[in-house]
C-alpha positions in Angstrom: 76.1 -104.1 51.3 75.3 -100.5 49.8 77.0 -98.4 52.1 80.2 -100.5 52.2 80.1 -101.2 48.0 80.2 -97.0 47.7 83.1 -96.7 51.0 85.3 -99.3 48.6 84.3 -97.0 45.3 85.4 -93.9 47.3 88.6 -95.3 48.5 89.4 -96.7 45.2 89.3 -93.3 43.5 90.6 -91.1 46.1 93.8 -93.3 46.2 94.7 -93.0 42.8 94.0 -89.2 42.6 96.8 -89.2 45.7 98.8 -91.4 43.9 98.8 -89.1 40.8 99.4 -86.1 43.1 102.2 -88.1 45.1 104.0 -88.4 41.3 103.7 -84.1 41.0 104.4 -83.2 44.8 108.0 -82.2 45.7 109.6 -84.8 48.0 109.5 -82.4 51.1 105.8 -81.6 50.7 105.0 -85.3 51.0 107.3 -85.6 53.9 105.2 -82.5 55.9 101.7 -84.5 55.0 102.9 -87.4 56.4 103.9 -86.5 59.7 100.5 -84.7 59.6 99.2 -87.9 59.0 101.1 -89.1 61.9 99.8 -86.6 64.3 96.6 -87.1 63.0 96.5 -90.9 63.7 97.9 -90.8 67.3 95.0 -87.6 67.6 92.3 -89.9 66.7 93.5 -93.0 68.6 93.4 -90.8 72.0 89.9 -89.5 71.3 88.6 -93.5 70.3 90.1 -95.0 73.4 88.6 -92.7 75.4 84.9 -93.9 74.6 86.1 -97.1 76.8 83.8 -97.6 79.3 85.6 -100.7 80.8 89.3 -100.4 80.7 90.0 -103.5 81.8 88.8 -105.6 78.5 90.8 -103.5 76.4 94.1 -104.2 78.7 92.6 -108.2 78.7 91.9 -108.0 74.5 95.4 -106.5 74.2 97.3 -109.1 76.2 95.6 -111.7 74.6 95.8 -110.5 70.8 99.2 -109.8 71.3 100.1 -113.4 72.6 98.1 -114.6 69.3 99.5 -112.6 67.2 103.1 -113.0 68.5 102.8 -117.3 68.3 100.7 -116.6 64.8 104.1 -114.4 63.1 101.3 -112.3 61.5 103.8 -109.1 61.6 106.1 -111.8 59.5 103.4 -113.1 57.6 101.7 -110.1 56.2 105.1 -108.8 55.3 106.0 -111.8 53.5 102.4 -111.7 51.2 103.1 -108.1 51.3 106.6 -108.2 49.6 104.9 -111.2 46.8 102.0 -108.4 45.8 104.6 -105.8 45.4 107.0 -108.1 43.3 104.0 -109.8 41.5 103.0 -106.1 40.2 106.8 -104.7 40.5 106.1 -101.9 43.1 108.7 -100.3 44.5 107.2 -98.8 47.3 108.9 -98.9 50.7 105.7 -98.2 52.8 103.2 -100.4 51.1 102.6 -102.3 54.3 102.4 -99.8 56.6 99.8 -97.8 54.4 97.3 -100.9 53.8 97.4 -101.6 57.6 97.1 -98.0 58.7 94.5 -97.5 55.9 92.6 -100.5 56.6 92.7 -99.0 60.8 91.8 -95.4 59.5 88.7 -96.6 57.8 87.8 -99.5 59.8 88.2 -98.7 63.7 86.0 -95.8 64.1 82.1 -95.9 65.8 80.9 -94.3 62.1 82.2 -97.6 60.5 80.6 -99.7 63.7 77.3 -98.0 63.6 77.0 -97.9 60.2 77.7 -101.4 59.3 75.3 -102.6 61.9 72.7 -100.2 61.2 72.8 -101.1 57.4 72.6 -105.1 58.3 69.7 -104.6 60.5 67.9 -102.5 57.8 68.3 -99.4 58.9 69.8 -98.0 55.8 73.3 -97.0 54.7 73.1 -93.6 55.5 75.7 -93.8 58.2 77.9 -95.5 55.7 77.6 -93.0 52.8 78.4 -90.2 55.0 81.6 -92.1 56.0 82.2 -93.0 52.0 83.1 -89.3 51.5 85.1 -88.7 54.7 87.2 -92.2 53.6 87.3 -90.8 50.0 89.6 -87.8 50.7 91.4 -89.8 53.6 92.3 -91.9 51.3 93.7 -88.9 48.5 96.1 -87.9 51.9 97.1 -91.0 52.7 98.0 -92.3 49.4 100.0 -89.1 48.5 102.3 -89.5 51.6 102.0 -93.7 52.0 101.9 -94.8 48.4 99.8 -97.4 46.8 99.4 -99.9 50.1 96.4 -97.5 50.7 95.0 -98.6 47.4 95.1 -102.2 48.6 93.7 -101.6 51.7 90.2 -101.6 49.6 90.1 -106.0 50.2 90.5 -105.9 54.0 88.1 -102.9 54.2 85.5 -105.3 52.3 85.5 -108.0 54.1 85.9 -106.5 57.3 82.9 -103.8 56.8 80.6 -105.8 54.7 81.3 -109.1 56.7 80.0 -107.3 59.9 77.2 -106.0 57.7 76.0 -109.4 57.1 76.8 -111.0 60.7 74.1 -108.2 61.7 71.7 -109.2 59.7 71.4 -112.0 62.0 73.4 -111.3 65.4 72.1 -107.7 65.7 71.5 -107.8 69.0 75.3 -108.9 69.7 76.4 -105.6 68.7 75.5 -103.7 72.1 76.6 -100.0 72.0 79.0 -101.4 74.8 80.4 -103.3 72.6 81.0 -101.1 69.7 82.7 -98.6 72.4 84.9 -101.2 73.5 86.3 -102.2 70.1 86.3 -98.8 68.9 89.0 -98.2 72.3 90.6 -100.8 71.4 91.2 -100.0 67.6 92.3 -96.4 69.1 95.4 -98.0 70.9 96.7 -99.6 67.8 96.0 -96.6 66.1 98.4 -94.7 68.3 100.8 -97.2 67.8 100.8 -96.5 64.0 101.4 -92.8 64.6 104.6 -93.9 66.5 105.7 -96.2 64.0 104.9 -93.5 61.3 106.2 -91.0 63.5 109.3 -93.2 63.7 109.3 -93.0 67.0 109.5 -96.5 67.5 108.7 -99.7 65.7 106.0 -101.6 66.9 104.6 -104.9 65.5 101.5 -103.4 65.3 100.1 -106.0 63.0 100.8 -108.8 65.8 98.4 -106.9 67.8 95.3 -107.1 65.4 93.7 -110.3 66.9 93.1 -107.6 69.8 89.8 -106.6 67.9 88.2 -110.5 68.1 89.4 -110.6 71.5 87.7 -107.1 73.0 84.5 -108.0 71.0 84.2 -111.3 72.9 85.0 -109.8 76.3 82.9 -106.5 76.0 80.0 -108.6 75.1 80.6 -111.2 78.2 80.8 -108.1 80.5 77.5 -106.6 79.2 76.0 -109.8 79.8 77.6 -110.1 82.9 78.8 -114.0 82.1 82.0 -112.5 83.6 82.5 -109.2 85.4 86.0 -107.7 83.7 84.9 -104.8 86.0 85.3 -106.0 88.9 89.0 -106.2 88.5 
């Protein structure tokens, strides 16, 4: 849990140096960094969904997680905890959601994060995982300076997401095919562009309804590289 204990360190202190530059910027600054941030997001979902190797399991993960999430509410749900954190500590910030979920996708969804939580549970070091730390770390100083202090928060689903896969490979390493990790790193890239249209506001997508996608394509990728049943063939 090394690499992931230093990625939470990193994130932690590169938020509140963007929240203390986010207190000094002028209005219109912000606004320009996050629509860079926007572009940036849709940018980087394009290029992760393009590592798909079997389309068809991220269409299958995305129909499925959406039905979930949809008969779930979690786009309702997390909004409702999310407005009782930001009265029990009397934030006032609009975006709080939307910059703990995009947060949590920015530094979660990517083959680094993948790789180097799996490489780190099978012993392989957390050198993969560092090297992420630092990326996440000013990330996180951009994000928080144009989102607020949701990126801050996103620190507790970035721990149990990063380090839990950490410890599942400890004993399912083998689960973990690069096959796999390419799937669910498309699959993260399609929500990702959905964030950059919601922060875009080019739309509004419930893209939080939509996260149950990630169990789904992880189940699916792995049944297709065992061949328990061929998506592929479809």
């Amino acid at each position: 849990m090394t690499g992931t204990l230093v990625n939470v360190a990193t994130v932690i202190a590169g938020s509140i140096l963007g929240l203390i530059f986010k207190q000094r910027l002028p209005r219109r600054v912000v606004t320009v960094v996050f629509h860079g941030i926007g572009l940036f997001t849709m940018g980087l979902g394009v290029s992760m969904f393009l590592e798909s190797q079997w389309i068809i399991t991220v269409v299958l993960s995305l129909l499925f997680g959406g039905i979930t999430g949809g008969l779930l509410r979690l786009e309702e749900r997390v909004e409702t905890m999310s407005e009782s954190i930001k009265s029990r500590f009397r934030f006032t910030d609009e975006r709080f959601t939307e910059g703990l979920i995009t947060s949590f996708l920015l530094f979660c969804m990517g083959s680094l994060t993948l790789l180097g939580a799996i490489n780190e549970g099978m012993g392989k070091g957390p050198e993969l995982l560092i090297t992420k730390s630092v990326l996440d770390g000013f990330s996180s100083m951009a994000l928080a300076a144009a989102m607020g202090v949701g990126v801050l928060f996103s620190v507790v689903p970035l721990l149990i997401y990063q380090g839990g896969l950490t410890l599942l490979s400890m004993w399912l390493g083998d689960f973990f095919a690069q096959s796999v990790v390419n799937e669910l790193t498309a699959t993260g890239g399609v929500l990702l562009i959905g964030l950059g249209i919601n922060i875009l506001n080019l739309g509004k997508l419930k893209i939080t309804d939509l996260l149950p996608s990630l169990l789904f394509v992880v189940l699916f990728a792995w049944m297709q590289y065992r061949h328990i049943f061929p998506f592929s063939l479809f």
